[in-house]
C-alpha positions as CSV (number, residue, x, y, z in Angstrom):
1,X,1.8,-204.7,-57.7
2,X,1.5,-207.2,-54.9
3,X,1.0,-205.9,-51.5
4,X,4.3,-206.9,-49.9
5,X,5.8,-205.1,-53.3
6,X,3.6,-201.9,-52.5
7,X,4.3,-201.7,-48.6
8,X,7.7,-201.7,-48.8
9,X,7.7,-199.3,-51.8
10,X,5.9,-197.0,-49.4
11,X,8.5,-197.5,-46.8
12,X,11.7,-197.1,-49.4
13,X,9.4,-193.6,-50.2
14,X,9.0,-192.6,-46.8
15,X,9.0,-188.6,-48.0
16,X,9.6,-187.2,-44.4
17,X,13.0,-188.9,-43.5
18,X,14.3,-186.6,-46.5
19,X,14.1,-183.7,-44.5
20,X,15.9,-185.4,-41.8
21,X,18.7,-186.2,-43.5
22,X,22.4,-184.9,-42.6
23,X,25.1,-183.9,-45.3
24,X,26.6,-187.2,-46.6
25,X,28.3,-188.6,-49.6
26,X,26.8,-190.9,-52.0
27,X,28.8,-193.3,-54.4
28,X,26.4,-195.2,-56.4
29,X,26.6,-198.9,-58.4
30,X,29.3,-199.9,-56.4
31,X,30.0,-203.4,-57.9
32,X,30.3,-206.1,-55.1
33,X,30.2,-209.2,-57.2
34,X,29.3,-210.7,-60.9
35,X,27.5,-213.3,-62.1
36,X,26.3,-214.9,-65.3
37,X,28.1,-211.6,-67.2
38,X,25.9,-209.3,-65.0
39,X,27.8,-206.7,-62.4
40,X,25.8,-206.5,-58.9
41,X,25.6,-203.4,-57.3
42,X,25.1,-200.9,-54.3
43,X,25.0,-197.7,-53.3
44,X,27.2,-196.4,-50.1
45,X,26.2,-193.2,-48.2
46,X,29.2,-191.9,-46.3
47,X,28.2,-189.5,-43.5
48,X,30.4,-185.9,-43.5
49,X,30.0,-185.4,-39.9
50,X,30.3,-187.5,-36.4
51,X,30.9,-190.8,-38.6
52,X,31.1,-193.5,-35.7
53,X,33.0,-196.1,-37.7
54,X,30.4,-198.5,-37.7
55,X,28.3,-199.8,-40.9
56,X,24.8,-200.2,-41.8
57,X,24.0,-202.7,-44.8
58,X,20.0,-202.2,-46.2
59,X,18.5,-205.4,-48.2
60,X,16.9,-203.6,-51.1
61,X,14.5,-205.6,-51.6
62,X,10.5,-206.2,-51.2
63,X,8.9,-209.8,-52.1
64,X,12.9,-210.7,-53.1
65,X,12.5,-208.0,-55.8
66,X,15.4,-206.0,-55.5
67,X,16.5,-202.8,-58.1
68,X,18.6,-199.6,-58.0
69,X,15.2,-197.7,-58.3
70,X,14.4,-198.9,-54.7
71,X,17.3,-197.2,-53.4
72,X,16.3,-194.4,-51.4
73,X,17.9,-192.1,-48.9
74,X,15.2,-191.9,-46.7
75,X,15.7,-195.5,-45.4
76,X,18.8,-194.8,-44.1
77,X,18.7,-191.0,-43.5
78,X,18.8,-191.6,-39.2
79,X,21.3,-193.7,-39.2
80,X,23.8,-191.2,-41.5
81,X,22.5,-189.3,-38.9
82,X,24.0,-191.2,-36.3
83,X,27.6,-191.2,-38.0
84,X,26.8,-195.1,-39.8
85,X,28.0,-195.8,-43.3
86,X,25.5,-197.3,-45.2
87,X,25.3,-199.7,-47.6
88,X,22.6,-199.8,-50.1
89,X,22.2,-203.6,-51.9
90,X,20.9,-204.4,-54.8
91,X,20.8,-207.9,-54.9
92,X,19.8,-211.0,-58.1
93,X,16.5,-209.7,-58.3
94,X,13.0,-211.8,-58.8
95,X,11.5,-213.5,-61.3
96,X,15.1,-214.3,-62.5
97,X,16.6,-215.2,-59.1
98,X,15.4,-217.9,-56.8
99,X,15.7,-217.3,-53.1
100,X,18.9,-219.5,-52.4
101,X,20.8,-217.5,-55.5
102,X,19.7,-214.1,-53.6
103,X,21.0,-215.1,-50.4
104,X,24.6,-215.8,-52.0
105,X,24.3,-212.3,-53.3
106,X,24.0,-210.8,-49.8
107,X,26.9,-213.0,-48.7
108,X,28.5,-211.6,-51.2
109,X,28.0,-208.2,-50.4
110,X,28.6,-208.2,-46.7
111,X,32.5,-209.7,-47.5
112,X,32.8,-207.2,-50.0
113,X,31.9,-204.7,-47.3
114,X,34.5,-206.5,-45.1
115,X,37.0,-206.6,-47.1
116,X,36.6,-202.9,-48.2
117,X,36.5,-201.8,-44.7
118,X,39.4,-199.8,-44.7
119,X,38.4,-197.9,-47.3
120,X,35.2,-196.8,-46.0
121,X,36.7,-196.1,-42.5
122,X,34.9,-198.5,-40.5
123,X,35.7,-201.5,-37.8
124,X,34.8,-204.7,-40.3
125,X,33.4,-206.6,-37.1
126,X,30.6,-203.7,-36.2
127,X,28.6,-204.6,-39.2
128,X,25.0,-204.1,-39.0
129,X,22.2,-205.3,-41.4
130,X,18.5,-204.4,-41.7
131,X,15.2,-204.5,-44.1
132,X,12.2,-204.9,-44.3
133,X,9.6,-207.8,-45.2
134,X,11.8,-210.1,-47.6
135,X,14.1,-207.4,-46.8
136,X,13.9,-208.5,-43.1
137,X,13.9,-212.1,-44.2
138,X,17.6,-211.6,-45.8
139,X,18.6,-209.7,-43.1
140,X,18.0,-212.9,-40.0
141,X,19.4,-214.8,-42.8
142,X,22.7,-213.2,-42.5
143,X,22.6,-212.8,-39.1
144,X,22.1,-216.4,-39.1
145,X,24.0,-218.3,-41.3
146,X,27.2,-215.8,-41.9
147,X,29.6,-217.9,-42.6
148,X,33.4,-218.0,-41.8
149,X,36.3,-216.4,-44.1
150,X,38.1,-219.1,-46.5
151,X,41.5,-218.4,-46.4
152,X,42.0,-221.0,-49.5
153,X,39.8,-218.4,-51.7
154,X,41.4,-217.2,-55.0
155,X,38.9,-214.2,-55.1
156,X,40.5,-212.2,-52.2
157,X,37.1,-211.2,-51.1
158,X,36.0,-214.5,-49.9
159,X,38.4,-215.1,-48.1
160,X,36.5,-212.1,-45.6
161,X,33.7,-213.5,-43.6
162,X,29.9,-212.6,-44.1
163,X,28.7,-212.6,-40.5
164,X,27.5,-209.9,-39.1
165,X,26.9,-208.1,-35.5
166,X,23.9,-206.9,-35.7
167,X,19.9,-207.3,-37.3
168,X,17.3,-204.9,-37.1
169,X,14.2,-205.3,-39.3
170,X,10.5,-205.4,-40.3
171,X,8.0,-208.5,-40.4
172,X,10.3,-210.6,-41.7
173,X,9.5,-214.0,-43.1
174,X,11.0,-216.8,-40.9
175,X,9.4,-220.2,-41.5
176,X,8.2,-221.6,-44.6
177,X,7.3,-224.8,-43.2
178,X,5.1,-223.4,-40.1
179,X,3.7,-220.5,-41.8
180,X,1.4,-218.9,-39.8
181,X,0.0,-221.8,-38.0
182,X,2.0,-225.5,-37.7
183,X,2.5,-227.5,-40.8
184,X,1.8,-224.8,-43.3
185,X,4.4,-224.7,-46.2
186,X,4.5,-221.9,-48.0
187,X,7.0,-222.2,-51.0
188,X,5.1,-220.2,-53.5
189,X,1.9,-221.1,-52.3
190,X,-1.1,-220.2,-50.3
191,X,-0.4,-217.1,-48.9
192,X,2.9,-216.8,-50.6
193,X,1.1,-217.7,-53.9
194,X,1.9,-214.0,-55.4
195,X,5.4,-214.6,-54.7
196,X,6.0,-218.1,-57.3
197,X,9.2,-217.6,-58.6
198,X,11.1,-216.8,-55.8
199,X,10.4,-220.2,-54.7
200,X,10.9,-222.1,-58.2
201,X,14.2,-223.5,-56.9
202,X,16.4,-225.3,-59.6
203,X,19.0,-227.6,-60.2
204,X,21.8,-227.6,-62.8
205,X,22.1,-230.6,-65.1
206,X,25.7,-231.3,-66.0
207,X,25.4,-233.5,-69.0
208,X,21.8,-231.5,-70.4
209,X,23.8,-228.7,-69.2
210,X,20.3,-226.7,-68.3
211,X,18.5,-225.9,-65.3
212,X,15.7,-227.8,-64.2
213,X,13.0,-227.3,-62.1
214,X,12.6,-229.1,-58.7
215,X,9.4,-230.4,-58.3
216,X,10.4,-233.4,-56.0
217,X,8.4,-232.4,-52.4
218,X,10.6,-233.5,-50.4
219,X,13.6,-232.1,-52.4
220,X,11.7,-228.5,-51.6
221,X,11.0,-228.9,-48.3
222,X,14.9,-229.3,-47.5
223,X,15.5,-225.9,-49.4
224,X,12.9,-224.4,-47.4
225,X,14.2,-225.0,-43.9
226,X,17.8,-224.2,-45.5
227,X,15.9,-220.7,-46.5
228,X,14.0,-220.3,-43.2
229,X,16.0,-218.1,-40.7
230,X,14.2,-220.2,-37.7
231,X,16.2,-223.6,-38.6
232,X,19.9,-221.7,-38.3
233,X,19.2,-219.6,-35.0
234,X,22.5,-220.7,-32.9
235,X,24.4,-219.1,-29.8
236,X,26.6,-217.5,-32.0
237,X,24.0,-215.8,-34.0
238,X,23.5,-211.7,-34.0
239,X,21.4,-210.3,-31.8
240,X,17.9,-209.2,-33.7
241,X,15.3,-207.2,-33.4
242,X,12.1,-207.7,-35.3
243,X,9.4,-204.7,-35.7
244,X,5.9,-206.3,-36.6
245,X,2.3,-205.8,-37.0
246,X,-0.4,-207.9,-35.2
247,X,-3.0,-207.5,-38.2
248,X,-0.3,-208.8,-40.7
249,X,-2.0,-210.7,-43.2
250,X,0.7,-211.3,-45.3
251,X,3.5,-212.2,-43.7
252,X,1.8,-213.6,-39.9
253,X,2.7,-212.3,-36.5
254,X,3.7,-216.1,-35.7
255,X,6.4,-215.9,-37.6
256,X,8.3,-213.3,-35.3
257,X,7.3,-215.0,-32.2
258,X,8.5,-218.2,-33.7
259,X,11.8,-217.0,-34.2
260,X,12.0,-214.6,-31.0
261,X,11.8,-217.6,-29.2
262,X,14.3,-219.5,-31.0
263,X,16.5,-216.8,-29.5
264,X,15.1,-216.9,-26.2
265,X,15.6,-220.3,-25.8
266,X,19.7,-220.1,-27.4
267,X,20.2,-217.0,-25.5
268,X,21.1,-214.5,-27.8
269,X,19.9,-210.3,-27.1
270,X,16.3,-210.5,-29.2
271,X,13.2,-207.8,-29.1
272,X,10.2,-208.2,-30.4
273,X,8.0,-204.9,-31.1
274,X,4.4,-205.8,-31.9
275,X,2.7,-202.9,-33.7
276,X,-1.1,-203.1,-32.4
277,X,-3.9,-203.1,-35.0
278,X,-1.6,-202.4,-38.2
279,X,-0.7,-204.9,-40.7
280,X,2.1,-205.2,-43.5
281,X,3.5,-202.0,-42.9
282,X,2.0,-198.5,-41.7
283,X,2.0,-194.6,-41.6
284,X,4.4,-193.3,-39.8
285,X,6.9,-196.8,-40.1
286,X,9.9,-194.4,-40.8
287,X,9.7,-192.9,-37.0
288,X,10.4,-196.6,-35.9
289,X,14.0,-196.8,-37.3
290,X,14.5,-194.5,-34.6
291,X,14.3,-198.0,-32.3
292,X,16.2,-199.7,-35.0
293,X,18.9,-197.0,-35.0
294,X,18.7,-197.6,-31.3
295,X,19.3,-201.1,-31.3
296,X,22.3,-200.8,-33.8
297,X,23.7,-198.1,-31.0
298,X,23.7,-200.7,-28.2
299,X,25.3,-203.8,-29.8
300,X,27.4,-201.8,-32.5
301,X,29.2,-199.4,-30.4
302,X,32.5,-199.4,-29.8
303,X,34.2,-201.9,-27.7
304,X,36.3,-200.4,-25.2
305,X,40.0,-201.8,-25.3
């Protein structure tokens, strides 16, 4: 298993959140969405008591791998804790799925969440969204590039909009293009070079009527800035808060900074917590969604009317 896969496998794992956990209600494979004949899924964790009305969406997913097996409790266990409704997603997994496809997924999902809002008691416009590495990755995506509701939608759940208010995550790619240092792409390569098929970006040939790989350079470089959080930080973006380790081989320090001060210099709440002298993920991670938890708290409470 490649490391980014076995970190955040230990952090989905995290054994002593279990016994932190309050009484809550869980409703699993929840379809959001289908695609090519396949039903896309997630689990949501209702709390019993002191529910806040707010939700919490978790990315499952680690290197853009994503599966119902990853789902674990123990991720989300403080903020149930805290009276949010979680929402566990599964999303077009690796090798199958390309990066672009996976982030339509989580758009998706976060309408469907909206849409269902009523359902699962809570305010649609105190949406939260967190995860970590590629998890973290999709998660300043949405925060990012949400986009508006389309009221000319047939399916009634586009017509919802897939922004949300919040982002709290862990060393999250943010720049494929100045990876680590200025000038490094990494679509699949390099230090990315364990991660190929996320990045093996396609096109669809109407008269062939098959996909085909895009190999054109420049043709990739446009889909990697469209994937790279950095390039869509705006005023109206969600406030973030990034969790990172300064040893971090794998996915580089930089890119936090880099995109921390994107948000500095647009304005919008940001934190940056450096870890000192861990890399891609640690013992003891799970105490640090306290701060996470913390962050959702401030900028998903309740407005006052």
């Amino acid at each position: 298993m490649p490391r980014l896969l076995s970190a955040v496998a230990a952090l989905l794992l995290s054994a002593p959140l279990f016994a932190q956990a309050p009484k809550f209600d869980r409703k699993e494979d929840v379809i959001y969405g289908r695609k090519f004949g396949l039903a896309m899924t997630m689990d949501v964790f209702t709390p019993k008591e002191n529910a806040n009305g707010a939700g919490v969406i978790f990315c499952v997913s680690g290197g853009w791998f994503s599966a119902k097996e990853s789902v674990n409790v123990g991720f989300v266990a403080e903020f149930l804790k805290r009276g949010y409704t979680c929402f566990a997603v599964v999303h077009g997994s690796q090798p199958k799925f390309t990066i672009p496809e996976v982030m339509e997924d989580m758009h998706r999902a976060v309408r469907y969440i909206r849409h269902h809002a009523k359902d699962y008691d809570i305010d649609p416009d105190r949406l939260g969204i967190c995860g970590a590495s590629a998890g973290g990755h999709l998660s300043l995506m949405m925060g990012t590039t949400g986009k508006d509701a389309d009221p000319k939608a047939k399916d009634p759940v586009d017509k919802e909009s897939s922004k949300v208010a919040a982002v709290g995550c862990f060393f999250p790619p943010t720049d494929f293009l100045n990876y680590g240092k200025d000038g490094a792409v990494m679509l699949g390569r390099g230090t990315l070079e364990g991660f190929k098929a996320p990045f093996d970006f396609t096109e669809f040939d109407a008269v062939s009527r098959s996909f085909n790989l895009i190999t054109d350079e420049g043709k990739r470089r446009v889909i990697g800035k469209a994937i790279s959080p950095y390039y869509h930080v705006s005023k109206t973006s969600a406030p973030a808060l990034v969790i990172h380790g300064d040893k971090d081989e794998l996915v580089p320090l930089q890119q936090a900074e880099r995109i921390i001060k994107k948000y500095q210099d647009e304005k919008v709440p940001c934190e940056l917590v450096v870890k000192k002298g861990v890399a891609h993920g640690w013992p003891g991670l799970d105490k640090d969604l306290l701060t996470i938890a913390d962050w959702f708290d401030k900028h998903l409470a309740k407005k006052e009317k």
